[in-house]
C-alpha positions in Angstrom: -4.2 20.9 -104.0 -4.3 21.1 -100.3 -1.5 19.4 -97.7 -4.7 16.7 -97.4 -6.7 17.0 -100.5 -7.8 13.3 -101.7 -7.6 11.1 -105.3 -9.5 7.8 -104.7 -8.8 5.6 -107.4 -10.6 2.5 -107.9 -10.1 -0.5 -110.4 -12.9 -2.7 -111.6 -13.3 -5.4 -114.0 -17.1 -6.8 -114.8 -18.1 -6.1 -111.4 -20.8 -3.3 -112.0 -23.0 -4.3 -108.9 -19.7 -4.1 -106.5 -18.8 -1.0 -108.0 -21.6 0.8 -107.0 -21.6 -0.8 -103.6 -17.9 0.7 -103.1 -18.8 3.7 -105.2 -21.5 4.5 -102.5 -19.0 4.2 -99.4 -16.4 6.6 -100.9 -19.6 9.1 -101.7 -21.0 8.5 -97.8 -17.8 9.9 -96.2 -17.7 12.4 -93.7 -15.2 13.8 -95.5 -15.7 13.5 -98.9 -12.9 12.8 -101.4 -11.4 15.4 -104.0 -11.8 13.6 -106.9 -12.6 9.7 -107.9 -10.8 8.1 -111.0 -12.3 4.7 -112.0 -9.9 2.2 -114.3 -12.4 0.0 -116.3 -10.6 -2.9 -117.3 -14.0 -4.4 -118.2 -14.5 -6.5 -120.9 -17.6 -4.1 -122.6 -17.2 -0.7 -120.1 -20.5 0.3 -121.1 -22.2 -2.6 -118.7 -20.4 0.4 -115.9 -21.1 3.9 -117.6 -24.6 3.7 -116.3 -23.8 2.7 -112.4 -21.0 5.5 -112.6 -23.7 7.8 -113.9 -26.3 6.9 -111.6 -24.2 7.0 -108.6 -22.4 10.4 -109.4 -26.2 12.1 -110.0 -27.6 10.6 -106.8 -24.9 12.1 -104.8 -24.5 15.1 -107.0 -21.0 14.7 -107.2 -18.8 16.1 -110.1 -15.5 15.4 -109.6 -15.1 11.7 -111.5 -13.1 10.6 -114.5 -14.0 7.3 -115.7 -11.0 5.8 -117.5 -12.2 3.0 -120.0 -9.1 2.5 -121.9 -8.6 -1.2 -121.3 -5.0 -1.7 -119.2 -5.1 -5.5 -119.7 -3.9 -6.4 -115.9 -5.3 -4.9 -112.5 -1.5 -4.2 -111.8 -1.5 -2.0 -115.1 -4.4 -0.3 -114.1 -3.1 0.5 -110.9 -0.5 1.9 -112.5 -2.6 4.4 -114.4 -4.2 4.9 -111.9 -1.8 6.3 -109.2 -0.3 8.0 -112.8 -3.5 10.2 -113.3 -4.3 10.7 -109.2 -3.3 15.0 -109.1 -4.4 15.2 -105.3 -2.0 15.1 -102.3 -2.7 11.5 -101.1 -4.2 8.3 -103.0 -6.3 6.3 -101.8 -6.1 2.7 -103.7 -9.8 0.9 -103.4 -10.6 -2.4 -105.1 -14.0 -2.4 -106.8 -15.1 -4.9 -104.2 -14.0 -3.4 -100.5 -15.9 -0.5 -99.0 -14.7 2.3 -96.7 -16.7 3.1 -93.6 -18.3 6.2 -93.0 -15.0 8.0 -91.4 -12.2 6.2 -93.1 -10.9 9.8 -94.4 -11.6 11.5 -91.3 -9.4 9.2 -89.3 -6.9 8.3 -91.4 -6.0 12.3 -92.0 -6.2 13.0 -88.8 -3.6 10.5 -87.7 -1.1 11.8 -90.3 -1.7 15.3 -89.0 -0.9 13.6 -85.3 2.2 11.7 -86.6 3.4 14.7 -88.3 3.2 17.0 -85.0 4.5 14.1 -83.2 7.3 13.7 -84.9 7.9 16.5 -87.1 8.1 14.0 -90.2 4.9 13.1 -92.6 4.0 9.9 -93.2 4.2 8.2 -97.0 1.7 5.6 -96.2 -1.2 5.4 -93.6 -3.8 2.6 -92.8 -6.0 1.2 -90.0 -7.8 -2.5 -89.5 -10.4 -3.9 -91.6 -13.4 -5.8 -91.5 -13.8 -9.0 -93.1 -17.2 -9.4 -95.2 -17.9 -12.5 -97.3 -19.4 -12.3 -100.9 -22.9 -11.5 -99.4 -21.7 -8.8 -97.3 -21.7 -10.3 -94.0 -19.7 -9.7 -91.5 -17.4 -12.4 -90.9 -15.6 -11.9 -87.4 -13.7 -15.0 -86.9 -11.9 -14.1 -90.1 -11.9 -10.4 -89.3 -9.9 -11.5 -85.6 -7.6 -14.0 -87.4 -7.0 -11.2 -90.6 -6.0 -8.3 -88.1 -3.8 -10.8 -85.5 -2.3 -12.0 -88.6 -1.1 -9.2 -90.1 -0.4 -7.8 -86.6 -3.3 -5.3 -86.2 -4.9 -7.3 -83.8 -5.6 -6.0 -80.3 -2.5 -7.5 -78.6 0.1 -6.1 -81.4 1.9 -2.7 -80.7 1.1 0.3 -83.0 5.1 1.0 -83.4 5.5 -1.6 -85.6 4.9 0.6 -88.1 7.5 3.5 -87.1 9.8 0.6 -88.9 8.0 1.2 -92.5 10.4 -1.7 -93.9 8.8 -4.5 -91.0 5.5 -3.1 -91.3 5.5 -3.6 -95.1 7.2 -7.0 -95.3 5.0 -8.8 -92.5 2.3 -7.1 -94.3 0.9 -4.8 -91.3 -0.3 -2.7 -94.5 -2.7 -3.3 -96.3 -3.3 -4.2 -100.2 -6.0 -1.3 -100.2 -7.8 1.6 -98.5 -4.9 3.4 -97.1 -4.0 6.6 -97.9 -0.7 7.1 -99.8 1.3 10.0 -100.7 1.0 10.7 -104.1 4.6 11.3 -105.3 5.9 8.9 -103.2 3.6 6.1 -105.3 4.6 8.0 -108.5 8.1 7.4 -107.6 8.0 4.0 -106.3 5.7 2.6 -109.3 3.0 -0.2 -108.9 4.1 -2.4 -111.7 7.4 -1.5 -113.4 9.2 -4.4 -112.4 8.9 -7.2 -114.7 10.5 -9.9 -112.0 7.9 -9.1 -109.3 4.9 -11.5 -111.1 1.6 -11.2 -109.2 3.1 -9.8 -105.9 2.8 -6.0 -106.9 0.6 -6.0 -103.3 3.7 -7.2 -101.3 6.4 -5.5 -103.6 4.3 -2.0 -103.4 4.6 -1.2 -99.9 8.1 -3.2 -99.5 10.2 0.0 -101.7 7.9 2.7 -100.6 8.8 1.8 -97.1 12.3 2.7 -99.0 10.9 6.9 -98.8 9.3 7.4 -95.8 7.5 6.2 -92.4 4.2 4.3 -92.1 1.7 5.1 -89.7 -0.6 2.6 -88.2 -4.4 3.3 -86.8 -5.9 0.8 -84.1 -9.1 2.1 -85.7 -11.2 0.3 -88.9 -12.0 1.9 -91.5 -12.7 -0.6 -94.2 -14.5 -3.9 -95.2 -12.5 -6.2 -96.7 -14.3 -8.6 -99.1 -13.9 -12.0 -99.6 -15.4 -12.7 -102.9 -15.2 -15.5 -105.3 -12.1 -14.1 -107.4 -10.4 -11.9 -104.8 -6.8 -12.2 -104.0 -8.1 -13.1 -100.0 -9.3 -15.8 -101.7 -6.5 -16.8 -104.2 -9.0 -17.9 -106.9 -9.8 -16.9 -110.6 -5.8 -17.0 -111.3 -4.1 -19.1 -114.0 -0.6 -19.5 -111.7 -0.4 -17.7 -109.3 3.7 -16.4 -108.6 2.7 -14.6 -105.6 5.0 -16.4 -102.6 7.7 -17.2 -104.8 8.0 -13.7 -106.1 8.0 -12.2 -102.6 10.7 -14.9 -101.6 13.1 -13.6 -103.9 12.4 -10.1 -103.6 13.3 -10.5 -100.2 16.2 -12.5 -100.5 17.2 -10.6 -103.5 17.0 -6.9 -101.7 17.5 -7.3 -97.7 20.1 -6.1 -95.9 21.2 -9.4 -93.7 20.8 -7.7 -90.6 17.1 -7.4 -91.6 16.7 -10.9 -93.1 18.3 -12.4 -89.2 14.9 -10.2 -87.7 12.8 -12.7 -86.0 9.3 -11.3 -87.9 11.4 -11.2 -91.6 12.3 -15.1 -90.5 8.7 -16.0 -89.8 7.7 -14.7 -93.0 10.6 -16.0 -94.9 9.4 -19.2 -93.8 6.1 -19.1 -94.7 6.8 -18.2 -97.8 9.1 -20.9 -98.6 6.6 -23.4 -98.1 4.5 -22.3 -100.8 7.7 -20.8 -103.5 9.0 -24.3 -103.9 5.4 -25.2 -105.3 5.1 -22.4 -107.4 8.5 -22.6 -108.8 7.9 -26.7 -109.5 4.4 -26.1 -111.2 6.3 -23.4 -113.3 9.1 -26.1 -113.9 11.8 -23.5 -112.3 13.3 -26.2 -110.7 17.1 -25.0 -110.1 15.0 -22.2 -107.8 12.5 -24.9 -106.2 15.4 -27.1 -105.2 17.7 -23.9 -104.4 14.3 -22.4 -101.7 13.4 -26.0 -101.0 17.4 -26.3 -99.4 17.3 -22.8 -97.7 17.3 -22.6 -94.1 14.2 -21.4 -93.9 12.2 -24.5 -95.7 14.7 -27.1 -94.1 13.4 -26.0 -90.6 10.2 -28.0 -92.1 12.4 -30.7 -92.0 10.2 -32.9 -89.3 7.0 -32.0 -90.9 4.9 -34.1 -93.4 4.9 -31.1 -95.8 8.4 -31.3 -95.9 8.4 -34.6 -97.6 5.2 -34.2 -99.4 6.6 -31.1 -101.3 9.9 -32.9 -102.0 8.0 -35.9 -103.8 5.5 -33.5 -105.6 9.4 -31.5 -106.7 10.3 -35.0 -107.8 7.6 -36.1 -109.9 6.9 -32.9 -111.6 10.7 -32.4 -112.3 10.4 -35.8 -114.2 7.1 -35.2 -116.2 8.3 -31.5 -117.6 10.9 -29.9 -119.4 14.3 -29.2 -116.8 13.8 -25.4 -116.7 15.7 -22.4 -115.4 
């Protein structure tokens, strides 16, 4: 194992044809990977055994474990995943995103340029992304409006990221296609917290931030894919927990000098907005009515929302069970 020696690991469910699309941008790299471990969640593996196959004879590439075990949740499979990675830095891919040509290339050299810079390595780099829809078009309103969102647009600063915890809880890093130090992700764990619901993508990079800086690219290096059931998309999910899990991580682990930081505020409040929905429709209501009276959803106060949400609260609280 070399100081930039590379696991990729990619989970997949049913998705053979994406697979092979995303199989085929880690094998076109410049620089190509150390080894690729597929989890196959799927529901036969054996519709994938082929395309794996088939892809690692075409690029006469040897270096791939396919892992078929089932792991019954992508967050499980994560898990395994970063578990069985044995190479100096991860790199997390979902089965329907695709790296460009020089994703590796550039991400390692700007860990080699933070680490001269600054005499420290980084836990956790990433650049911008590219946003695709289901077809593979590009999509460059919602590539603009995904990057200035999660402040990798062209008008944000690149040292957002030398504060790891900022960077991770506005979300400046993203869900996949970063590189990530390998014991770092062993240490921090992708889904051993039983509190943190479907927010494994926020909770993630929030306690590695806990270990180490972040560094930050102004340079893409991935397509992100907006397909029927991807989280982008929010579809596909029985309940989705996602804000309200975040929301209490948040409140539940931040210093209050951090929580008073005009970014951390912002997000709080975003966040809020949706929680007390997904704590109502899973008839939590002593949390709804606790985020829905925090002072970051009363500043909704003069807002339609506001009063929409607290009827919704209302009427679900009388047509279910009285819950935690």
């Amino acid at each position: 194992m070399t100081s930039s020696s590379i696991s990729v690991v990619i989970p997949t469910r049913n998705r053979p044809a994406l697979l092979a699309e995303t199989l085929t941008s880690v094998l076109n790299q410049t620089r190509l990977p150390d080894e690729i471990i597929i989890g196959d969640d799927s529901d036969d593996p054996q519709t994938t055994v082929p395309v794996v196959s088939r892809m690692m004879d075409l690029h006469r590439y040897p270096n791939v474990r396919h892992l078929t075990a089932r792991a019954g949740t992508q967050a499980a499979n994560v898990e395994r995943l970063y578990a069985s990675a044995v190479h100096r830095w991860i790199c997390l891919l979902h089965d329907d995103d695709l790296l460009l040509p020089t994703a590796f290339e550039i991400l390692l050299r700007a860990a080699e340029d933070y680490r001269t810079r600054t005499g420290v390595q980084p836990i956790l780099v990433y650049g911008k992304q590219i946003v695709v829809d289901d077809d593979g078009r590009e999509n460059p309103g919602a590539t603009d409006g995904l990057n200035t969102f999660y402040h990798r647009g062209p008008t944000q600063r690149e040292d957002l990221a030398s504060n790891a915890m900022l960077a991770a809880i506005v979300q400046q890093a993203p869900n996949d296609a970063y590189l990530v130090d390998r014991a770092a992700a062993v240490a921090t764990g992708y889904n051993r917290d039983p509190d943190i619901g479907q927010a494994c993508d926020f909770a993630f990079p929030f306690r590695l931030s806990k270990l180490g800086p972040f560094c930050y690219v102004p340079q893409t290096v991935a397509f992100y894919r907006l397909t029927v059931h991807s989280v982008g998309r929010g579809q596909g999910l029985v309940f989705d927990d996602t804000a309200l899990k975040c929301y209490q991580l948040l409140k539940r682990e931040l210093p209050a000098p951090m929580l008073a930081q005009p970014l951390v505020q912002n997000v709080l409040r975003d966040k809020a907005r949706i929680a007390v929905e997904q704590a109502g429709q899973a008839g939590l209501f002593r949390a709804a009515w606790r985020i829905f009276f925090s002072h970051e959803h009363l500043v909704s106060l003069p807002t339609p929302g506001f009063w929409l949400r607290a009827l919704r609260l209302l009427r679900a609280a009388a047509t279910r069970p009285f819950a935690r």
